[in-house]
Structure formats: structure tokens, C-alpha cells
C-alpha positions, 0 to 999 in steps of 0.5 A: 121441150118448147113449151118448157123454154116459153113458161120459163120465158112466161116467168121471167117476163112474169119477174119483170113486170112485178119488178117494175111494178114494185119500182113504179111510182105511178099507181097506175103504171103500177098497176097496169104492171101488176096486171100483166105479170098476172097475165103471164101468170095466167098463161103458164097456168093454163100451159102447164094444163096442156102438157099435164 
């Protein structure tokens, strides 16, 4: 159950760095948001192998 509340959390975290990716207009800034959202991206991956 909790690890279905932190992937849940992971998406939603995930949603908002693309967001404000999207709203960015620094290359960099976006970017940077970009890679974060992959990073929780990542994480939920690698969460949903554990509890598989």
C-alpha cells in the first residue's frame, strides 16, 4: 500500500516538473525540469520491479 501512495506521489511529482518544464522559458531551467521528471520516471520503474 505504501509503495502505491509513493509512485502515486512519484507521478504527480513527475506531472509537475514536465509542467513546469513546458512553461519554462529558459532552455536550461527547462531542461533541468526535464531531467527530473525523468528521474521520477526512473524511480517509479524501478518501484514497480520491486513489488512485481
Amino acid at each position: 500500500m505504501a509503495d502505491t501512495i509513493e509512485v502515486a506521489r512519484l507521478r504527480e511529482l513527475q506531472r509537475q516538473a514536465r509542467e513546469q518544464g513546458e512553461k519554462s522559458n529558459s532552455i536550461t531551467a527547462r531542461i533541468a525540469h526535464y531531467a527530473r521528471a525523468d528521474a521520477y520516471a526512473a524511480e517509479i520503474e524501478a518501484m514497480q520491479v520491486v513489488t512485481a
